[in-house]
C-alpha positions in Angstrom: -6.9 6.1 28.9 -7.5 4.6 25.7 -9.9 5.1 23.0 -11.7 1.6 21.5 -12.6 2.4 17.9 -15.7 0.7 16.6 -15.6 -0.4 13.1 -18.2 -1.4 10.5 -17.7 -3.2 7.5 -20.5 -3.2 4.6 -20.4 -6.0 1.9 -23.8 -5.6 0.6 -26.4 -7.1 2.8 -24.3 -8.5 5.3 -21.9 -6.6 7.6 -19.7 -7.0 10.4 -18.9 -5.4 13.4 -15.0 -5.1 15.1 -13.3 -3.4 18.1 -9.6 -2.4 17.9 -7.4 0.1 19.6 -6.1 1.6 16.5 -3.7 4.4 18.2 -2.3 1.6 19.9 -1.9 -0.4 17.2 0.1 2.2 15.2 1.9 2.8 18.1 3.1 -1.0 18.2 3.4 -0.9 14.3 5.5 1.7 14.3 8.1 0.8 16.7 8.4 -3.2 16.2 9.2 -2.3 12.3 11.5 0.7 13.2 13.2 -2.1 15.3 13.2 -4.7 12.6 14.8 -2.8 9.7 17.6 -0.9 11.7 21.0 -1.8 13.1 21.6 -1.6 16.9 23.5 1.8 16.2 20.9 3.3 14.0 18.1 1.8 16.6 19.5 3.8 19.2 19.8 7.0 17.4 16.3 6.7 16.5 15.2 5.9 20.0 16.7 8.7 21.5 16.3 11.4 19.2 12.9 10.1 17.6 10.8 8.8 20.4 12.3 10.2 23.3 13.1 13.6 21.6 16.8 14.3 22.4 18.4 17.1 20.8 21.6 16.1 18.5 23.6 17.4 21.5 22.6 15.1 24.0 22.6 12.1 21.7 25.8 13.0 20.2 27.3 12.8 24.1 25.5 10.0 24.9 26.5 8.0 22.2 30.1 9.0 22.1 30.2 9.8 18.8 30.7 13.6 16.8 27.9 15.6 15.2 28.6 14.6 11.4 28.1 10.5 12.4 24.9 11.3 14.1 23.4 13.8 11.2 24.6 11.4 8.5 22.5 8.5 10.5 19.9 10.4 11.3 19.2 11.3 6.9 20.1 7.2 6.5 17.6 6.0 9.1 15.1 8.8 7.5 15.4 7.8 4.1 15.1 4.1 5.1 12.3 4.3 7.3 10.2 6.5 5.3 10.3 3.6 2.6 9.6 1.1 4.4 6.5 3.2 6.2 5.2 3.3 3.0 6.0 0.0 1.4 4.9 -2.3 3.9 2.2 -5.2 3.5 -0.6 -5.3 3.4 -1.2 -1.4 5.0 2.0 1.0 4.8 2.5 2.7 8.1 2.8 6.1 6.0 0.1 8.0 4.7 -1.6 7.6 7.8 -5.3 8.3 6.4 -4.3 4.6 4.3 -3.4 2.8 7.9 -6.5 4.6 9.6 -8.7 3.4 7.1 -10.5 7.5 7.1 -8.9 8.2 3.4 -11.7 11.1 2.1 -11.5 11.8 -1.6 -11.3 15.3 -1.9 -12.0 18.1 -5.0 -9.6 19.1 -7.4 -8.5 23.3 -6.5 -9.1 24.8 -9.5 -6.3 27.2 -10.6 -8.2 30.4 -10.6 -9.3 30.0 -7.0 -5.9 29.1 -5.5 -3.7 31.0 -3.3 -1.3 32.8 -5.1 1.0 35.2 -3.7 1.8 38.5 -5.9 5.5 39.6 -6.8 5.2 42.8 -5.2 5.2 41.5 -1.8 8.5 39.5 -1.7 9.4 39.2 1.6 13.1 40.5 1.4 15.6 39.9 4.5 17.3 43.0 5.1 20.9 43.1 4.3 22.9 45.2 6.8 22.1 46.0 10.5 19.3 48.8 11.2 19.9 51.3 13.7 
């Protein structure tokens, strides 16, 4: 079932009203320029491990090729990608509060009310085997 966004937009006076499937639309976004900025070989990889959610395993038999080809594409077609996510004209696919359109400004933390973690409790691995 999908969801039909209604959106308002206010130029003084005068506004206007617009329907759009905007899950959808990402959806579409997202795929037709994954497909349009990656090689056949890279496209694959990135269809079965990205949208279909194949471990390196299964895409590393299925492809016929060995695990150091498929983790060196897999950082190529991440580092490529993620620029062009966020480069893209005239709405970068990446962040997604900027494609949504629901960007809320939000306060400054001030230092003194942060989270900070004290020294004493380190979290320390233990180093030999505990009986």
């Amino acid at each position: 079932m999908c969801k039909v966004t209604l959106q308002v937009h206010w130029s003084g006076k005068d506004f206007r009203m617009s329907y759009g499937r905007k899950d959808e639309e990402y959806i579409a976004d997202f795929c037709l320029v994954s497909r349009r900025h990656l090689d056949d070989f890279e496209y694959k990889i990135f269809k079965y491990h990205f949208l279909l959610g194949a471990d390196w395993k299964l895409c590393c038999r299925q492809l016929k090729i060995d695990r150091g080809t498929f983790f060196h594409a897999v950082y190529r077609i991440e580092q490529r990608l993620g620029r062009v996510f966020r480069e893209l004209q005239p709405y970068g696919l990446y962040p997604l509060e900027d494609y949504f359109g629901t960007r809320v400004p939000r306060e400054p933390v001030h230092p003194s009310k942060a989270a900070v973690m004290p020294a004493s409790s380190a979290v320390r691995p233990p180093l030999r085997r505990v009986a």
